[in-house]
N, C-alpha and C positions, 0 to 999 in steps of 0.2 A: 368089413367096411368097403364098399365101394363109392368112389371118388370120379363125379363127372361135369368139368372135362378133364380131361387127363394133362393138358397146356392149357394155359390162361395166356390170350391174346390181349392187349390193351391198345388201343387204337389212341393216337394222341386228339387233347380235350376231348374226351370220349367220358360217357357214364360209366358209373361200377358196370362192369360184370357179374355173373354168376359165378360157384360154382355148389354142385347140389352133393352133399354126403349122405349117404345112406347108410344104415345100420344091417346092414346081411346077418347079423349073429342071431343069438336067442336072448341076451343077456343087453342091459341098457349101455349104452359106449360114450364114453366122457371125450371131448379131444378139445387139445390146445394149437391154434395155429399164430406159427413166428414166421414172421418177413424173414428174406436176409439178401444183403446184395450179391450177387452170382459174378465169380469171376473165374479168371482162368490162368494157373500159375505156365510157366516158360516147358515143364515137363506134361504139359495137359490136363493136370489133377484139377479140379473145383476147388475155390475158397469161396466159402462163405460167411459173410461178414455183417452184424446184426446193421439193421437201416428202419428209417421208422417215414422213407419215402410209400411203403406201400401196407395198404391197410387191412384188414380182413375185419370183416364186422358180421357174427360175432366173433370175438378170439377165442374163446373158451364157452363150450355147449356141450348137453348131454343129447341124444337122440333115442329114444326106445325103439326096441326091435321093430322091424317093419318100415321106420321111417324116417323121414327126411328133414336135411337141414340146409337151408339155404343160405350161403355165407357171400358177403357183397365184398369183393375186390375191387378196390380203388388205388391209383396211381398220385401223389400229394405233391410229386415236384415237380418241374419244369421239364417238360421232353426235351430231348436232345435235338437239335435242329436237323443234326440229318445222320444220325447211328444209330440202331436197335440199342436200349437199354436190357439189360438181364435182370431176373430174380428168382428167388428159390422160393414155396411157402413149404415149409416143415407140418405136418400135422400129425402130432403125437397125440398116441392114445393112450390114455390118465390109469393108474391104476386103480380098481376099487379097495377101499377098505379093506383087510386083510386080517386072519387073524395069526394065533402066535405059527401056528401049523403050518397054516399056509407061505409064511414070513419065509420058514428057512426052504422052499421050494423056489424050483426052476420057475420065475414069473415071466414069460416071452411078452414084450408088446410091441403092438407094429408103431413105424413113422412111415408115411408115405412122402416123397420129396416131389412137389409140384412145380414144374418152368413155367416163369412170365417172363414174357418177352413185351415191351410196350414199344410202340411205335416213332419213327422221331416224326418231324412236323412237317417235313416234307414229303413223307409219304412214301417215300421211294428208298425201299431198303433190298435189299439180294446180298445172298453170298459170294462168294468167290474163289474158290480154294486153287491154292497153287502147289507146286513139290516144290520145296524150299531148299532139298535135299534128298542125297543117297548114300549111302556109306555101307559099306558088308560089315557083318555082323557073326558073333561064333555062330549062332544059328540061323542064319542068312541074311535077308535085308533090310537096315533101317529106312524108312522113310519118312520127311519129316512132310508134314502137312500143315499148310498156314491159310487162316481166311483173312483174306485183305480186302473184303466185302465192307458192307455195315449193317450186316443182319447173321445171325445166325444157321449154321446149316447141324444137319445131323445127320453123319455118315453114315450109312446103313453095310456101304460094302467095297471093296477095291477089285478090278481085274487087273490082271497083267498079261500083257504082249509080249510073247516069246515066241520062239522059229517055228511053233506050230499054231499059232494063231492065240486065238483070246481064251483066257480063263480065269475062273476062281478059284483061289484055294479055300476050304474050307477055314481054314482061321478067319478068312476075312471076308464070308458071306452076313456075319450075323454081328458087325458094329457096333450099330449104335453109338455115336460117339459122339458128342455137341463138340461144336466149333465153335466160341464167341469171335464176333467180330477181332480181330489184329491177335486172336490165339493160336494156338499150334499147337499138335501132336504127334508125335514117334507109332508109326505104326512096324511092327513086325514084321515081314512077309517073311514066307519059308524055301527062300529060293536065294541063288546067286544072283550076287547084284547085277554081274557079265552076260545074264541071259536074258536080264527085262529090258526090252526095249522101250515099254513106254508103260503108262498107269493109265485109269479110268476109273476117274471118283465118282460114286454116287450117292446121292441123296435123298431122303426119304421124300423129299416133295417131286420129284423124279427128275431134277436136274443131272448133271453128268459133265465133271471134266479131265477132259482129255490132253496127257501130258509126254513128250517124249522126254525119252531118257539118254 
């Protein structure tokens, strides 16, 4: 199954969007798509929470091998006046008919989870991440990260500044990590808190901020 685009943008009173599924396999692929409201608990984890604000039309399609399905994203409630809104669309794929044999085997199916993010009515949304905090840690140092924005960012990477200039460590080159608006998360670093002097957040749109310590 491939799935494009990979984020659903909703731009506020804006028309459905796209997005288009394709069937990559050999065999016919059944799938079911659920909304669900995207949030962010105080330890960073995702909850997701069933909402019937955004709509996928169709919900439930089969696609034969080769080809495609055009599924229309629509936003039903009221934008926010001036915050980025979140969503998740879940797309699970259906099992087929089975028989006794097949029953007691290993059956894998994918779900791919999709971000929408729709826009508030002002137009004017950016992130903002701050270090909220620092604290050491048995294996070095916490850091808490908070966006007090009102859009979304997603961390791709942190450097730290120590007595020899700037760097990455490898734990914290390859993120990825969504930040909802007024959310937070604990990042890791593998270093003494007493040697970083400052951080350098970035983000996949190529923002960057810069924080001492």
């Amino acid at each position: 199954m491939d799935v494009n685009p990979v984020r659903v943008d909703i731009a506020a009173a804006t028309e459905p969007v796209e997005l288009r599924v394709t069937n990559t396999g050999s065999e016919d692929l059944s799938i079911q798509i659920d909304a669900r409201a995207w949030t962010q608990a105080s330890d960073g984890s995702n909850d997701l929470n069933y909402t019937d604000l955004l709509l996928a039309v169709p919900p439930l399609f089969t696609v034969t091998p080769g080809e495609q399905q055009i599924v229309r994203i629509g936003y039903l409630g009221a934008p926010s006046e001036d915050a980025e809104m979140s969503f998740r669309l879940l797309l699970t794929e259906l099992a087929p008919p089975v028989t006794d044999q097949e029953r007691s085997a290993l059956n894998m199916r994918m779900q791919l989870s999709i971000p929408v993010f729709v826009a508030p009515l002002s137009g004017l949304a950016a992130p903002e991440i701050v270090l909220d905090s620092i604290e050491s840690a048995a294996d070095g140092t916490s850091l808490t990260l908070r966006n007090t924005g009102n859009a979304h960012a997603k961390v791709l990477g942190v450097d730290l500044l120590g007595s020899t200039g700037w760097s990455q460590p490898d734990e914290l080159a390859q993120l990825a990590q969504y930040l909802l608006p007024d959310s937070q998360a604990d990042v890791r670093v593998p270093a003494d808190a007493a040697s970083i002097r400052a951080i350098r957040v970035i983000s996949a749109d190529g923002r960057g901020w810069e924080h001492a310590v």
